[in-house]
FILUMRO-134796 format. One record per residue: x, y, z of N, C-alpha, C in turn; chain. Coordinates in nm, 2 decimals, m for minus. Layout:
FILUMRO-134796
+--------+--------+--------+--------+--------+--------+--------+--------+--------+---+
!   n_c1 !   n_c2 !   n_c3 !  ca_c1 !  ca_c2 !  ca_c3 !   c_c1 !   c_c2 !   c_c3 ! c !
+--------+--------+--------+--------+--------+--------+--------+--------+--------+---+
!      X !      Y !      Z !      X !      Y !      Z !      X !      Y !      Z ! A !
...
+--------+--------+--------+--------+--------+--------+--------+--------+--------+---+
end
This chain:
FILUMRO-134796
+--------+--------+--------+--------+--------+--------+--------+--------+--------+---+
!   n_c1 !   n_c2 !   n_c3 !  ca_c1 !  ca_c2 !  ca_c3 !   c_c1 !   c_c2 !   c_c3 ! c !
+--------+--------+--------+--------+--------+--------+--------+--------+--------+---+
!  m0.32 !   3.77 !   4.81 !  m0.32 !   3.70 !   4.94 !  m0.18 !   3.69 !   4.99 ! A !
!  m0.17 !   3.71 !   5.13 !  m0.04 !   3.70 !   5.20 !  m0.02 !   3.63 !   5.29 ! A !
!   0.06 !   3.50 !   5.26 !   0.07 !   3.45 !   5.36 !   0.19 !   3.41 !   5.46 ! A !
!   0.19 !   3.39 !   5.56 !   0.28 !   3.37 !   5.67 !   0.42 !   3.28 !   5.61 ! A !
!   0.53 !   3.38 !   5.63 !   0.66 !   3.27 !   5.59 !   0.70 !   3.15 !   5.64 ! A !
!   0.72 !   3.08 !   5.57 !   0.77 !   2.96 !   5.64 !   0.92 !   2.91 !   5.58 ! A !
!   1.05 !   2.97 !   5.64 !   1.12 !   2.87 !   5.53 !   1.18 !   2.79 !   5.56 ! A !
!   1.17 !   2.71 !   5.66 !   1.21 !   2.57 !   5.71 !   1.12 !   2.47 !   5.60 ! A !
!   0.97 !   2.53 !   5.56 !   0.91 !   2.42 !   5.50 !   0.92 !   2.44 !   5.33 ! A !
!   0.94 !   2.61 !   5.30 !   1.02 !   2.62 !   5.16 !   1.12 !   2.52 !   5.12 ! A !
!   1.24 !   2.56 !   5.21 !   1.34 !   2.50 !   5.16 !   1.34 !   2.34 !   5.17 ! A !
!   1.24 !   2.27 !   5.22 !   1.23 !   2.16 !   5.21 !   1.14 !   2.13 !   5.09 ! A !
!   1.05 !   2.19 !   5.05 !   0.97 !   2.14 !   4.93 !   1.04 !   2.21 !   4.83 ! A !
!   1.14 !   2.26 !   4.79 !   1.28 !   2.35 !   4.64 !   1.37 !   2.27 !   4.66 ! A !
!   1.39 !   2.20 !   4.80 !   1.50 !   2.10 !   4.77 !   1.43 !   1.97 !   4.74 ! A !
!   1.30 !   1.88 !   4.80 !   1.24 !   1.82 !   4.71 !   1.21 !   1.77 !   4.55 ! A !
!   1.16 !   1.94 !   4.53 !   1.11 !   1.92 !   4.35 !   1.25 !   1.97 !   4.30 ! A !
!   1.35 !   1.99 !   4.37 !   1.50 !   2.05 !   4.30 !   1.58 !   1.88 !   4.25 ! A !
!   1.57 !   1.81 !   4.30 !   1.59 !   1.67 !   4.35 !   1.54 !   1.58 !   4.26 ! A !
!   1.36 !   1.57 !   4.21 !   1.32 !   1.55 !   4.11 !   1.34 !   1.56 !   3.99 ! A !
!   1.37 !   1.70 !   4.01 !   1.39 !   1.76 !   3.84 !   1.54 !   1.76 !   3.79 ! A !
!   1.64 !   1.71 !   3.90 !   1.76 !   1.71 !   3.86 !   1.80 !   1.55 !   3.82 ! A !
!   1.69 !   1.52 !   3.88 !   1.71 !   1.31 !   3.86 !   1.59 !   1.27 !   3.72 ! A !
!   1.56 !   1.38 !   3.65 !   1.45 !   1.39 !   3.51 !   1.60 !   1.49 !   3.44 ! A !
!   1.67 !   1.49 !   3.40 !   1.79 !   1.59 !   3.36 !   1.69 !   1.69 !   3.33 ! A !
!   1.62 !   1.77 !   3.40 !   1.52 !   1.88 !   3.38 !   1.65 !   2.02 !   3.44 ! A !
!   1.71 !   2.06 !   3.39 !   1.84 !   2.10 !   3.48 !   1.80 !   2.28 !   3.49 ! A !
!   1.77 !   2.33 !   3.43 !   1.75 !   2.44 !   3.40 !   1.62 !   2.48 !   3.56 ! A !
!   1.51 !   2.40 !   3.55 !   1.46 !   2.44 !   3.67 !   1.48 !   2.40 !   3.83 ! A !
!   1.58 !   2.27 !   3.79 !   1.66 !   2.21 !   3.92 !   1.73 !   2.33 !   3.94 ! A !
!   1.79 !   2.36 !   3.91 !   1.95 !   2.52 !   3.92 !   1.84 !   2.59 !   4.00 ! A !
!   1.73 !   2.67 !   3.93 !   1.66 !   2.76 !   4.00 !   1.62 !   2.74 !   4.15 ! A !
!   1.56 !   2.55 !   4.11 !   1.49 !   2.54 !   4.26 !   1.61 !   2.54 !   4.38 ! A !
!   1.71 !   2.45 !   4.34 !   1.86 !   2.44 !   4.42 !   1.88 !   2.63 !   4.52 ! A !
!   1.85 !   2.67 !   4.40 !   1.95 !   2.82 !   4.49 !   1.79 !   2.90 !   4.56 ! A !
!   1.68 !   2.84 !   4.52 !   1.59 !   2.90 !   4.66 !   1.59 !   2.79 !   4.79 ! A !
!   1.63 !   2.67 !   4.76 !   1.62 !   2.57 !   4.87 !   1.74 !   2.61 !   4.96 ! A !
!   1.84 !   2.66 !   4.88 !   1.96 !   2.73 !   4.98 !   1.92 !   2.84 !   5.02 ! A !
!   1.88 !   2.92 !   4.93 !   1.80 !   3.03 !   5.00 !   1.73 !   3.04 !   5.16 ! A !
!   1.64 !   2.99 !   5.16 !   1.51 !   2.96 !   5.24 !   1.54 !   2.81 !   5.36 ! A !
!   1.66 !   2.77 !   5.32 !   1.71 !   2.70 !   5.43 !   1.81 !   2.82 !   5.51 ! A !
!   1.92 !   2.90 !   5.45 !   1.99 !   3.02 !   5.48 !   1.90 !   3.08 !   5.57 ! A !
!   1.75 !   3.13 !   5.54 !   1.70 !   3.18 !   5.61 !   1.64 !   3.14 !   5.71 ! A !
!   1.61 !   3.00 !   5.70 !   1.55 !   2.91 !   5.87 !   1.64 !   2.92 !   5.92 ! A !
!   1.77 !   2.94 !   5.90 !   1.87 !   2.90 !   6.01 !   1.95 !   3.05 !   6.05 ! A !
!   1.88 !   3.19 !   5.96 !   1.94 !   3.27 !   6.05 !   1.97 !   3.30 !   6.17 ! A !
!   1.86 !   3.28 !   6.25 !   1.89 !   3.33 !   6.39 !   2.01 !   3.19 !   6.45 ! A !
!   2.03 !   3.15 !   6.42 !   2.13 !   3.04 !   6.48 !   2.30 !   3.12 !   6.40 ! A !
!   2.28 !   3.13 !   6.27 !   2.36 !   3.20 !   6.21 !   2.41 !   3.34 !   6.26 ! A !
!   2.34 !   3.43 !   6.31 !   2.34 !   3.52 !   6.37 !   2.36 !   3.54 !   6.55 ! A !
!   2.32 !   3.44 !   6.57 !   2.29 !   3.43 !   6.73 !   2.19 !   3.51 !   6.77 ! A !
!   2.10 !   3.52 !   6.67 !   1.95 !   3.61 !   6.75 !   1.91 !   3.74 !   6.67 ! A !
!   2.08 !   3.80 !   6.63 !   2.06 !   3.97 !   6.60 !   2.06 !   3.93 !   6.45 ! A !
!   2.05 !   4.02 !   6.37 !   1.90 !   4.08 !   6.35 !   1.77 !   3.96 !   6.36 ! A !
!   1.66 !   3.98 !   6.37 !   1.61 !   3.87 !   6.38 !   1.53 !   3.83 !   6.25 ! A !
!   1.54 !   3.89 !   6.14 !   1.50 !   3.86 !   6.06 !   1.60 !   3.84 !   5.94 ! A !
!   1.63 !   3.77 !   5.85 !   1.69 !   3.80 !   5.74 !   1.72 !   3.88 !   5.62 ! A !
!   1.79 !   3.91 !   5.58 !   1.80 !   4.06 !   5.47 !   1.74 !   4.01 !   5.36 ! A !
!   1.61 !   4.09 !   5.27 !   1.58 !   4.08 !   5.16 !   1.64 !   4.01 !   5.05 ! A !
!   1.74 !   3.95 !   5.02 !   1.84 !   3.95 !   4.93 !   1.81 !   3.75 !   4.89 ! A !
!   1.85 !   3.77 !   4.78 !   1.90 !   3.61 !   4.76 !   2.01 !   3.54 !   4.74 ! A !
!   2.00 !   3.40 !   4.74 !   2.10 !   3.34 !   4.84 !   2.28 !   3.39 !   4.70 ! A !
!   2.28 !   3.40 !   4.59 !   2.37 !   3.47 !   4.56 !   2.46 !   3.56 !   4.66 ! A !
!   2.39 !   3.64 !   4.74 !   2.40 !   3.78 !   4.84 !   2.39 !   3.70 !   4.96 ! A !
!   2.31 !   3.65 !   4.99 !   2.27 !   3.61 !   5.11 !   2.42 !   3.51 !   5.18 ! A !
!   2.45 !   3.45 !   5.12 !   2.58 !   3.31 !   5.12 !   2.68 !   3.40 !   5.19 ! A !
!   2.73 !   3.51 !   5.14 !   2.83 !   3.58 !   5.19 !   2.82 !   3.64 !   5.30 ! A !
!   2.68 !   3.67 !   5.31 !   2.70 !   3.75 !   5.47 !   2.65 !   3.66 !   5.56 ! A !
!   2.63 !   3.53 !   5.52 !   2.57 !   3.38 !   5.61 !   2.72 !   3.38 !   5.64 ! A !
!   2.79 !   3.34 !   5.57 !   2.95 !   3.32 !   5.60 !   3.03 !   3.40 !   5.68 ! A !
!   3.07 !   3.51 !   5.69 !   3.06 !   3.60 !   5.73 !   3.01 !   3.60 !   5.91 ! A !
!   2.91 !   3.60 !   5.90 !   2.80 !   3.63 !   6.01 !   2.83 !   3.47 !   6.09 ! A !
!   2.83 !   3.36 !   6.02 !   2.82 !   3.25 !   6.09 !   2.95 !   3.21 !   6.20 ! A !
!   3.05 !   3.29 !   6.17 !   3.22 !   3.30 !   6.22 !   3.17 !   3.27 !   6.43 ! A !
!   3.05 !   3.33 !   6.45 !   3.04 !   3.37 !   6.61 !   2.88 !   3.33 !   6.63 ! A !
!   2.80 !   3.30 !   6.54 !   2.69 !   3.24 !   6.57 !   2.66 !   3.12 !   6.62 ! A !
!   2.53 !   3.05 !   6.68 !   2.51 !   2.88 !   6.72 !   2.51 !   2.83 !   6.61 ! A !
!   2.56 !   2.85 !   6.49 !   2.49 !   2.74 !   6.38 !   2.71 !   2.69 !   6.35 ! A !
!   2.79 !   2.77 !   6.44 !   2.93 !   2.70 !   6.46 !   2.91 !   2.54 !   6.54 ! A !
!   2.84 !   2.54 !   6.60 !   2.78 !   2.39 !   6.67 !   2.78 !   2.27 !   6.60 ! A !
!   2.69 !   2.34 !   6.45 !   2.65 !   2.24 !   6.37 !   2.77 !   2.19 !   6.25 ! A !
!   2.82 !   2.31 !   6.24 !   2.95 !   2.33 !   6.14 !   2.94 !   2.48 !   6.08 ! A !
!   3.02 !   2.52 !   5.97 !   3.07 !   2.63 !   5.92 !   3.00 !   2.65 !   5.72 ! A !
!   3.00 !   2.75 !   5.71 !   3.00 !   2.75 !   5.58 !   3.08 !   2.78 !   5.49 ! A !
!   3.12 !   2.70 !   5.41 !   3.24 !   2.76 !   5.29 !   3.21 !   2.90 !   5.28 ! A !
!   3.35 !   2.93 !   5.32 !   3.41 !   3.10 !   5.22 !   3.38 !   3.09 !   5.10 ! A !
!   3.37 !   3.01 !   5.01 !   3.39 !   2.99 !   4.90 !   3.19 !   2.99 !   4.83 ! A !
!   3.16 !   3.09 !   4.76 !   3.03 !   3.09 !   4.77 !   2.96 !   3.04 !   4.64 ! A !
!   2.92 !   2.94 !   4.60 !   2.86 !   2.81 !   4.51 !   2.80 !   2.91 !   4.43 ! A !
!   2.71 !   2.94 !   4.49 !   2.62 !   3.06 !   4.44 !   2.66 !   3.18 !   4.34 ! A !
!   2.81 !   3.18 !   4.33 !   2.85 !   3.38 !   4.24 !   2.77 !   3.36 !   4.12 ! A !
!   2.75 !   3.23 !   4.07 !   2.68 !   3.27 !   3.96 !   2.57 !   3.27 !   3.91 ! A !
!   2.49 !   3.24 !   4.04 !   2.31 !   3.20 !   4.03 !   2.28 !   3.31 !   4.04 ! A !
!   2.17 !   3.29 !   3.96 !   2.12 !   3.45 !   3.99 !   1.92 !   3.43 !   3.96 ! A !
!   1.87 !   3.45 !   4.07 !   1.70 !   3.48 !   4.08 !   1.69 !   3.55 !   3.92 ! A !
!   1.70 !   3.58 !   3.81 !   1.71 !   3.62 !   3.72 !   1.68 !   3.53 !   3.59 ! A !
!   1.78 !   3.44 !   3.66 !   1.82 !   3.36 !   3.53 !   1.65 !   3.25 !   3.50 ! A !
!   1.57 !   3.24 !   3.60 !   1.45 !   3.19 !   3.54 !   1.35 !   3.23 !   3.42 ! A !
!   1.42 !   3.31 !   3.37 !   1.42 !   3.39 !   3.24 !   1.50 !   3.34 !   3.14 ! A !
!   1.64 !   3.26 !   3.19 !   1.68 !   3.22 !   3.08 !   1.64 !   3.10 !   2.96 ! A !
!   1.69 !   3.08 !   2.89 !   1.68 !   2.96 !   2.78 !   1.76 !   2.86 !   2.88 ! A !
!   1.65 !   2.71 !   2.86 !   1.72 !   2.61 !   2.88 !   1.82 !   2.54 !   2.86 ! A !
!   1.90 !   2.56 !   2.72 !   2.00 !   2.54 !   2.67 !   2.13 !   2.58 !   2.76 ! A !
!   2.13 !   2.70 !   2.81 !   2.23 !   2.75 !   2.92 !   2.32 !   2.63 !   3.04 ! A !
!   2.19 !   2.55 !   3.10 !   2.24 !   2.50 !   3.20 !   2.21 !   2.33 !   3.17 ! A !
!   2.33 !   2.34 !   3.23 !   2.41 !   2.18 !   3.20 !   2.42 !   2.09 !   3.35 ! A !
!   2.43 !   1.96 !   3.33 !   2.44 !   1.93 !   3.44 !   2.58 !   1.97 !   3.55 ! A !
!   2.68 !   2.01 !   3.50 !   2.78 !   2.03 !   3.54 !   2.75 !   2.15 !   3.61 ! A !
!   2.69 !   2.24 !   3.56 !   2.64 !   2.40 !   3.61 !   2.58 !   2.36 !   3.72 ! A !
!   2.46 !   2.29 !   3.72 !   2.37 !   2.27 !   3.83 !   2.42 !   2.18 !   3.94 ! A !
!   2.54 !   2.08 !   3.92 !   2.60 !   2.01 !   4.00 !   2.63 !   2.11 !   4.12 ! A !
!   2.72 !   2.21 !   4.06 !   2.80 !   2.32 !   4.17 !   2.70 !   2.39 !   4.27 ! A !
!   2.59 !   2.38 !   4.22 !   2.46 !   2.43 !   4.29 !   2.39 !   2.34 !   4.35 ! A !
!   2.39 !   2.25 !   4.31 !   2.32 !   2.12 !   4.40 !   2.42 !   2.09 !   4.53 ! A !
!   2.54 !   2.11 !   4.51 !   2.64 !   2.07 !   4.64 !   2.61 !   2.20 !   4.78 ! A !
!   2.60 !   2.31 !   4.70 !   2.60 !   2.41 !   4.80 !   2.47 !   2.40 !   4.87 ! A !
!   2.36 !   2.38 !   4.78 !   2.23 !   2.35 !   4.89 !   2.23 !   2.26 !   4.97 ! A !
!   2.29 !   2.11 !   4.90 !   2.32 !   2.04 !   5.04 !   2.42 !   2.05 !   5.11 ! A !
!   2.49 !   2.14 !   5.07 !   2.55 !   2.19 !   5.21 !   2.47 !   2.26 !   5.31 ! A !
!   2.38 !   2.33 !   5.25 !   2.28 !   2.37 !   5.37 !   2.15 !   2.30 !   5.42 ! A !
!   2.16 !   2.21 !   5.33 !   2.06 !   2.09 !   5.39 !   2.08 !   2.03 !   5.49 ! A !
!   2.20 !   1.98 !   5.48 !   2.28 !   1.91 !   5.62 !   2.27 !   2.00 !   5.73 ! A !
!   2.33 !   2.09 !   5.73 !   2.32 !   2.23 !   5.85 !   2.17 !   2.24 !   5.87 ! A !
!   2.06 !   2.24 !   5.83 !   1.95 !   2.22 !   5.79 !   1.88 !   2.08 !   5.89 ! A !
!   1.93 !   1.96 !   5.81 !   1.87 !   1.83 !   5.89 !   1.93 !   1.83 !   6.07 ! A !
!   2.07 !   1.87 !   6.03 !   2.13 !   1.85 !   6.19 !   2.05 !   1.98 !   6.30 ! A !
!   2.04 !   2.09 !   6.29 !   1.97 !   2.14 !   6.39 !   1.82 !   2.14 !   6.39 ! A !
!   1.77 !   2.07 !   6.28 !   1.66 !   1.99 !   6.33 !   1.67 !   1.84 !   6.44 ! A !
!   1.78 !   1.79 !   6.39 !   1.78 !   1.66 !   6.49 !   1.84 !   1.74 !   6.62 ! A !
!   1.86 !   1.83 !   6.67 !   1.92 !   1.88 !   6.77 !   1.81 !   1.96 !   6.82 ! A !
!   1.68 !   2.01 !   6.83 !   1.62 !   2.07 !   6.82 !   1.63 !   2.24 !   6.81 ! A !
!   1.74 !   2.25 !   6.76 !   1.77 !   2.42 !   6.72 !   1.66 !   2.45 !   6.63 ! A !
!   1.63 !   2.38 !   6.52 !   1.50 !   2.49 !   6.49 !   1.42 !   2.40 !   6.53 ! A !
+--------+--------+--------+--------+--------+--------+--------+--------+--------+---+
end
C-alpha cells in the first residue's frame, strides 16, 4: 500500500515519539527518530527553502539533505523565518545506523541531534504560525 506523503505531519509525530524516548533514556531510538523529524520537517519546508524550485525534495536523508537545505536556504522564503547552521548536526547520523547495537549511542551523541531537529522544529512551528505552510 501507498500512501500520500505527508511531512509536515511525519516530522511532527518523530519529533513527538523522538521526545518520549529521549525523556525514557531510550537513546538509541530517540537518535534515529531525531534525524527523520529533521528530515521530514527539511522536507515540509522545502519549497520555502527553495523558493518554489524544485518542487519536490531530493531523495536523500537529512545527513545529505542539511547541506543542500543550507546551501539552498541563502535566497529562499524560509530567510524570513531564520537561517540554517553551516554547520551540519547531522555528519554523523546515518539512516543506517538503525541497525546498530544500542550500546553505541549515549545521551551526549543524541543531544547533538536533538538540537539540530529543534532547530528545524522552530523553523517548523514559526511558518506554521505565519501561515507559510
Amino acid at each position: 500500500m501507498s500512501w500520500p506523503e505527508n511531512f509536515l505531519d511525519a516530522h511532527e509525530r518523530h519529533w513527538e515519539d523522538a521526545e518520549l524516548l529521549f525523556g525514557n533514556q531510550r537513546w538509541a531510538n530517540a537518535d534515529h527518530l531525531y534525524g527523520l523529524a529533521a528530515e521530514c520537517g527539511l522536507k515540509a519546508l522545502w519549497r520555502l527553502i527553495t523558493g518554489g524550485l524544485p518542487d519536490r525534495p531530493p531523495h536523500v536523508h537529512v545527513n545529505h539533505l542539511w547541506n543542500q537545505a543550507a546551501g539552498l536556504a541563502q535566497g529562499g522564503r524560509i530567510t524570513q523565518l531564520g537561517t540554517l547552521s553551516n554547520q551540519n548536526p547531522f555528519s554523523d547520523w546515518s539512516v543506517d545506523q538503525r541497525y546498530a547495537s544500542r550500546q553505541h549511542f549515549t545521551d551526549e551523541f543524541v543531544e547533538k541531534h536533538r538540537k539540530g531537529a529543534e532547530e528545524i522544529r522552530n523553523l517548523v512551528l514559526q511558518a506554521r504560525q505565519e501561515g507559510m505552510i
